[in-house]
MILUMRO-328967 format. One record per residue (C-alpha): residue number from 0; x negated, y, z. Coordinates in pm, whole numbers, plus 50000, padded with zeros to 5 digits. Example, Ala and Ser with C-alpha at 12.3 -4.5 7.8 and 13.67 -1.06 7.14 Angstrom:
2
0	48770	49550	50780
1	48633	49894	50714
//
This chain:
302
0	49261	68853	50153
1	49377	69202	50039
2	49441	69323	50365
3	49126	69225	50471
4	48915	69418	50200
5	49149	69775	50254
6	49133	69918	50571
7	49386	70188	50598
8	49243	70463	50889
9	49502	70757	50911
10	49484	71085	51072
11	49752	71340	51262
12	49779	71716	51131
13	49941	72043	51236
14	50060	72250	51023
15	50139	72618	51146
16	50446	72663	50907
17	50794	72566	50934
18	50863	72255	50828
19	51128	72446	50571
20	50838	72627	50386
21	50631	72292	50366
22	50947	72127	50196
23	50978	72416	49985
24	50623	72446	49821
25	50671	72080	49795
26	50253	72073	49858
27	50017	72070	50197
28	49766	72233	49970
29	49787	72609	50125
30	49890	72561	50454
31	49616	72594	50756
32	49625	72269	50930
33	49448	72133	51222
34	49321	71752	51255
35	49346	71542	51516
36	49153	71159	51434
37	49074	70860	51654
38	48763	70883	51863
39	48682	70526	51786
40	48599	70316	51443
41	48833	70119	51329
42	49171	70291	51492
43	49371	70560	51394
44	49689	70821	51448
45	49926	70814	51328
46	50345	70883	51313
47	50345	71227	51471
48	50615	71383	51658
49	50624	71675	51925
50	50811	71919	52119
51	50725	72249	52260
52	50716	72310	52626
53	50638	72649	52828
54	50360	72734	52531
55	50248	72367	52487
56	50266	72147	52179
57	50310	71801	52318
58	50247	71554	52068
59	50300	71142	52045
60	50148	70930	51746
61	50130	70561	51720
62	49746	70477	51788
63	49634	70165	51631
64	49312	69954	51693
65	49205	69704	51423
66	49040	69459	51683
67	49410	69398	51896
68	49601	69434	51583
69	49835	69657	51764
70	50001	69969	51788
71	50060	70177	52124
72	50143	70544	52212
73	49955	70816	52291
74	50022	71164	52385
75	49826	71486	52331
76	49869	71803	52493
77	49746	72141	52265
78	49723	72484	52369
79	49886	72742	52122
80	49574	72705	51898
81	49622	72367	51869
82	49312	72262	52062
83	49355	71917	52227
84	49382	72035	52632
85	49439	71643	52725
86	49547	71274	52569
87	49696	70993	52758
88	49812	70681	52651
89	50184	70650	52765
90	50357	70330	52644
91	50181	70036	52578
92	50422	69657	52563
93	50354	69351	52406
94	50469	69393	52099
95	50381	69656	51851
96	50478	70026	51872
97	50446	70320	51661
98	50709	70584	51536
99	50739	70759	51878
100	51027	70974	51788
101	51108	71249	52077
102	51392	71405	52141
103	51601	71640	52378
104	51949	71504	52462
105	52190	71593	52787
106	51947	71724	52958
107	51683	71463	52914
108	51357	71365	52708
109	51386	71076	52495
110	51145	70886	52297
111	51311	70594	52054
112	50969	70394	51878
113	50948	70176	51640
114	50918	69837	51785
115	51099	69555	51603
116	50855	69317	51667
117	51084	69240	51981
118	51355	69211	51850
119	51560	69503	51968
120	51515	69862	51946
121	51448	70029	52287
122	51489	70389	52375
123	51273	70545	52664
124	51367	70783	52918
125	51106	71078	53050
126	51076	71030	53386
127	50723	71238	53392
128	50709	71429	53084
129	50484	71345	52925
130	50317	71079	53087
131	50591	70835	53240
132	50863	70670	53023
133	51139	70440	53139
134	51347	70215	52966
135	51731	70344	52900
136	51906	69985	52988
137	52258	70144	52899
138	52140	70180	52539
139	52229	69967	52300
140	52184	69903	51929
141	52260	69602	51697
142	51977	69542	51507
143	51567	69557	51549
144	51595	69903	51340
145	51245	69989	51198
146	51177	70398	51206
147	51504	70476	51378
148	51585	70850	51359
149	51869	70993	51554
150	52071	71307	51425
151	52308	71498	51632
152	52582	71673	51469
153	52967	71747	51460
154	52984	71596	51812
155	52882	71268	51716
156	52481	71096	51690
157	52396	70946	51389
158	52123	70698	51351
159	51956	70691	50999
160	51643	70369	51001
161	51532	70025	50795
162	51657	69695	50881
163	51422	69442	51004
164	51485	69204	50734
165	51494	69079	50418
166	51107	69178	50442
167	51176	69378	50098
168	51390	69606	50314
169	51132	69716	50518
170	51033	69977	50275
171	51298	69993	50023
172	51593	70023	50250
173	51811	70289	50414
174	52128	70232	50651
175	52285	70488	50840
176	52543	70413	51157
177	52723	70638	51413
178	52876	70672	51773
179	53003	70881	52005
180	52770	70846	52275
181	52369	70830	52220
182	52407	70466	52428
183	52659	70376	52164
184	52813	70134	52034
185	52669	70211	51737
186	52883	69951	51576
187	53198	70033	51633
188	53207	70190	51259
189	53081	70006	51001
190	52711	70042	50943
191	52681	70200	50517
192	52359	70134	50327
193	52276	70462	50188
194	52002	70395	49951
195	51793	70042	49823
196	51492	70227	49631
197	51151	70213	49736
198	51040	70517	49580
199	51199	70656	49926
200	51386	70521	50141
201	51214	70368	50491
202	51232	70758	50691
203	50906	70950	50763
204	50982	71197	50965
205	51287	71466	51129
206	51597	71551	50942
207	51619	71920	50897
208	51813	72195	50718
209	51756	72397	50442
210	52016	72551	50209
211	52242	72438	50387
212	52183	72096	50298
213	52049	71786	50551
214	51708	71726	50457
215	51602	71394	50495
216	51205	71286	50497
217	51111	70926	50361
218	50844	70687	50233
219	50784	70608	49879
220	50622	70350	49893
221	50603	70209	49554
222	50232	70237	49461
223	50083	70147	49840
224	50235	70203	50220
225	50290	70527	50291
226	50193	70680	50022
227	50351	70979	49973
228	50673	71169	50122
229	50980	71150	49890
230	51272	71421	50056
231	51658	71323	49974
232	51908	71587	50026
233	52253	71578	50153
234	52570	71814	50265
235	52592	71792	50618
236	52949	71824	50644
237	52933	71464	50406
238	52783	71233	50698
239	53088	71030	50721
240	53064	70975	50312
241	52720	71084	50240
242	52633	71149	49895
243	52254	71144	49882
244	51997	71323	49590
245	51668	71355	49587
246	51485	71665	49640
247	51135	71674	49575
248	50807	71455	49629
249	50541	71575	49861
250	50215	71429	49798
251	49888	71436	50018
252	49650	71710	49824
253	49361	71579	49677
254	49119	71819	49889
255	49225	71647	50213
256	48997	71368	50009
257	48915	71105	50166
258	49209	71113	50327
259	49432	71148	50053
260	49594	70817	49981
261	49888	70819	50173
262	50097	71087	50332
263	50428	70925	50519
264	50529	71124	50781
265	50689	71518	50759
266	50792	71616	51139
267	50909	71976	51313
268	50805	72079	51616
269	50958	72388	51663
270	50770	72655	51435
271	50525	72387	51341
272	50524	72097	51106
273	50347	71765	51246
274	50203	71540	50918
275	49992	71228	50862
276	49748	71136	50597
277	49565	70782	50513
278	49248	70721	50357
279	49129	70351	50225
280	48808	70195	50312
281	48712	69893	50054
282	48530	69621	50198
283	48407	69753	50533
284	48160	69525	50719
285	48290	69615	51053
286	48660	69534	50951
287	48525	69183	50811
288	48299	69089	51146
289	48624	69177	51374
290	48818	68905	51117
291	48564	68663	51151
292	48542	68681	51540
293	48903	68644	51572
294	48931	68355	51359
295	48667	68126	51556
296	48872	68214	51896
297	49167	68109	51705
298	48988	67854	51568
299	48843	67729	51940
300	49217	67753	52110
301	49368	67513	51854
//
């Protein structure tokens, strides 16, 4: 019944800083930003994550619509003031998706959602960036990882995420594995649990360096989903015994009200830094009417 009276609508941002100076003022609150939100009630953006191409921001976010109770991915194309030149939705299965993660890799485009509603975790192949993804059959990993977030360094890919299950783990877990090859096997050394807190652990965003530490974004998640951005630090010359800290705690400012509740993702995108914010609708009648409807189908079928 909870669920039912919060609706969670979230929103996409770009900041035009470096991700490194976001994580150092440990605050949104004086960084010019630009807002991207769902043209239609009761969906949202969501899980931003973008690469520059020949002037172009190209961004993916998981867009969600209440009424299918699924996620799917869209892209956006924006001009280098960030206005919104075109949107396309690219990957759509039948299962949930959201987390597009893209990256560059042997000469490639790769996008790795979050999709463990399958049962597997798939990685995607551009074969018309943006537009036209393929799935990579070589690739293989052994669990359903939730918010899987590849790292390449020292010649080897490293795959930070949350397991699938217990359903506690979802947002209080961290595990990190390793191979040689972005296909894998990612098994082939054993897989560590880094961290079991859920004041951040679940990953929110692109590692990145500063200090000359790893900086790793995650989810605390201890008061509601998403709701704020907890950063844990590590030597990156440690990966193969990784000694995590935490760093600071990055919280959505309270001018960005409504949409201040949550804050869960911190992305780069070359010079810019890609964010998401949530607000929380109580009791909305439009929310409730959708319920109802798709309980009396439901209710019909059986």
């Amino acid at each position: 019944m909870m669920s039912l009276l919060q609706t969670e609508i979230w929103r996409i941002g770009v900041i035009n800083a470096p991700i490194q100076d976001v994580a150092q003022a440990a605050s949104l609150e004086h960084f010019p930003i630009t807002w991207i939100e769902a043209d239609k009630s009761l969906c949202f953006l969501a899980d931003p994550f973008g690469l520059w191409r020949e002037g172009k921001l190209y961004l993916f976010a998981e867009a969600y619509d209440y009424r299918t109770q699924r996620g799917y991915i869209e892209a956006f194309v924006l001009d280098q003031n960030f206005r919104v030149l075109e949107k396309r939705t690219v990957l759509k299965e039948d299962w949930h998706l959201s987390y597009p993660y893209v990256f560059e890799a042997e000469g490639e485009i790769w996008m790795l959602p979050e999709g463990y509603k399958s049962g597997r975790l798939t990685l995607y192949k551009a074969i018309e960036f943006p537009w036209r993804w393929q799935a990579e059959p070589r690739f293989s990993f052994p669990e359903a990882a939730i918010d899987a977030t590849p790292y390449f360094h020292d010649e080897r890919w490293w795959m930070f995420y949350t397991p699938p299950a217990p359903k506690a783990a979802r947002t209080n877990t961290l595990k990190l594995a390793t191979a040689n090859h972005l296909f894998g096997p990612w098994d082939a050394v054993p897989i560590q649990t880094l961290r079991e807190d859920i004041h951040g652990a679940r990953m929110g965003g692109t590692p990145f360096t500063l200090d000359g530490n790893l900086v790793l974004p995650t989810q605390d998640c201890s008061r509601t989903y998403g709701g704020a951005l907890q950063l844990l630090s590590l030597p990156d010359s440690t990966l193969d015994q990784p000694s995590l800290s935490q760093a600071k705690r990055i919280e959505a400012p309270h001018r960005y009200a409504p949409f201040h509740d949550g804050l869960h993702t911190l992305a780069q995108a070359g010079p810019v830094t890609l964010v998401d914010t949530k607000r929380t609708i109580i009791g909305s009648p439009h929310r409730l009417a959708i319920e109802l409807a798709r309980w009396r189908r439901r209710g019909k079928k059986q």
